[in-house]
C-alpha positions in Angstrom: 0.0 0.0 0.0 2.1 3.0 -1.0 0.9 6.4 -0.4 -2.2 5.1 1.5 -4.0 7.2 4.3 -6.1 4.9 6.5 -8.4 6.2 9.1 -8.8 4.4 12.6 -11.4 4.5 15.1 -12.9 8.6 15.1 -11.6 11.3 12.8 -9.2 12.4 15.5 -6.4 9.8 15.0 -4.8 9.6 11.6 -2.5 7.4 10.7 0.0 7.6 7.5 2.1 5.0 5.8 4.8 5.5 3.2 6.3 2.2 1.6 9.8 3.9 1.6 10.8 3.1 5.1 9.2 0.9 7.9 8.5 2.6 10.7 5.7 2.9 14.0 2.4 4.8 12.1 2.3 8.4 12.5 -0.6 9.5 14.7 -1.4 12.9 14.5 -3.8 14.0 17.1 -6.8 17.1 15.6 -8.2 18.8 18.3 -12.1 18.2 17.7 -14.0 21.6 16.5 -15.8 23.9 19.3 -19.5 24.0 19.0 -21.2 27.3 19.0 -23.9 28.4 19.8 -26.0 30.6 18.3 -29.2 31.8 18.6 -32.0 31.7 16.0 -33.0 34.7 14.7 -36.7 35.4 13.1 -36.4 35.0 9.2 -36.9 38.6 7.9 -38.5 38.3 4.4 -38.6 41.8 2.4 -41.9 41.5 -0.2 -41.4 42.4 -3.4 -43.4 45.6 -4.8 -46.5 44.2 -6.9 -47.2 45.0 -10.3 -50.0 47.1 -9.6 -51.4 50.6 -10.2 -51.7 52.6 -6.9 -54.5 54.4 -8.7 -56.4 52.9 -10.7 -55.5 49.1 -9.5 -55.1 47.8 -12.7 -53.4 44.0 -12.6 -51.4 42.2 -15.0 -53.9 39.8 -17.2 -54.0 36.1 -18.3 -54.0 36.2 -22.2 -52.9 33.9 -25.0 -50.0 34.4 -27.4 -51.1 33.0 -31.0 -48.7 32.2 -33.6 -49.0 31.6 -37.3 -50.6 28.3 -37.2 -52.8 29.0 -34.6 -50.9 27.3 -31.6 -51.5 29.1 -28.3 -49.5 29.4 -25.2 -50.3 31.5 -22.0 -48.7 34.8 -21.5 -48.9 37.1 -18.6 -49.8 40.6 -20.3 -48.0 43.5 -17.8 -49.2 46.5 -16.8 -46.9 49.6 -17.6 -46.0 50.7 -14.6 -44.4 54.0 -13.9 -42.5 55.8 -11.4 -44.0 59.4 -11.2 -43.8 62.2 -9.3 -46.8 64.3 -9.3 -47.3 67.8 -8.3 -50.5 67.9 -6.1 -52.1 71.4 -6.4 -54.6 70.8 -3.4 -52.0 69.5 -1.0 -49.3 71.9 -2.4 -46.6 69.2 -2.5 -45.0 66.2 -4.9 -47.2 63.0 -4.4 -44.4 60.0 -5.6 -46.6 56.8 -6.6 -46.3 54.0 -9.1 -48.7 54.5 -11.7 -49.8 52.8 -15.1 -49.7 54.9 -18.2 -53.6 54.9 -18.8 -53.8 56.3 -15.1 -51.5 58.8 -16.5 -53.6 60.4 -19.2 -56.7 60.2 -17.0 -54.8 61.8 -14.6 -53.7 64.6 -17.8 -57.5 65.0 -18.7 -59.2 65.3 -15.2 -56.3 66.4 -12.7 -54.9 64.6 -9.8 -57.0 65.0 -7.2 -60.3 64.1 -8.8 -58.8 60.9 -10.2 -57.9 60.2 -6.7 -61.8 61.1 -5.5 -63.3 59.1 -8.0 -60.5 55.8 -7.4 -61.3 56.4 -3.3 -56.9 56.9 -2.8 -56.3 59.5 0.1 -52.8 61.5 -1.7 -51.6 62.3 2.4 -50.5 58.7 2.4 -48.2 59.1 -0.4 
C-alpha cells in the first residue's frame, strides 16, 4: 500500500504510511471543533413591490399568445408601470406613486386630485 492514508477509530487519529521506510504509524492528534452556539434569529422576508397601479388598481392579465398556425400558449400581459412624481395642487406638494400609463392620461385629462376622489386613494398617504 504505497501512499495510503487509512483512518482508525474517530476522525481524530490519523494514521499515515509510506512504503519507503518501515516505521511505528504516525498518529497525528486534531483537536475536535468547538460547537457554537448561536441563537435563531426570526427569518426577515422583504416582499417584493407588486405589479400594480396605486391608482387605478389595474393588474397584469391572463392572455394567450397565437402564432401563425394558430398554436397558443399563455402569457402574462404586464401592466406599464411608472415611477412618477406628481405635483399635487390641493395639497401643495409632490405625491411619488407607481402609476400605469392609462392612469397617467386620466390623470392629464381630469387632474390629480379628482382621479384620486373618483379611485377612493387618500394622496396624504403618499
Amino acid at each position: 500500500m504505497a501512499g495510503c492514508i487509512s483512518v482508525r477509530g474517530t476522525p481524530s487519529s490519523l494514521s499515515f504510511r509510506c512504503s519507503s521506510f518501515v516505521s511505528p504509524a504516525l498518529s497525528l492528534q486534531l483537536s475536535r471543533p468547538q460547537r457554537v452556539h448561536l441563537t435563531p434569529r426570526p427569518l426577515v422576508v422583504c416582499p417584493l413591490a407588486k405589479r400594480i397601479c396605486q391608482m387605478t388598481g389595474k393588474k397584469r392579465n391572463n392572455g394567450y399568445k397565437v402564432s401563425f398556425s394558430n398554436h397558443r400558449t399563455k402569457k402574462l400581459q404586464q401592466v406599464n408601470l411608472q415611477h412618477k412624481r406628481l405635483w399635487w395642487e390641493e395639497g401643495k406638494r409632490f405625491v411619488k406613486m407607481r402609476i400605469s400609463a392609462k392612469a397617467l392620461k386620466t390623470i392629464d385629462r381630469k387632474g390629480l386630485q379628482q382621479v384620486a376622489k373618483d379611485n377612493g386613494i387618500d394622496l396624504n398617504k403618499f
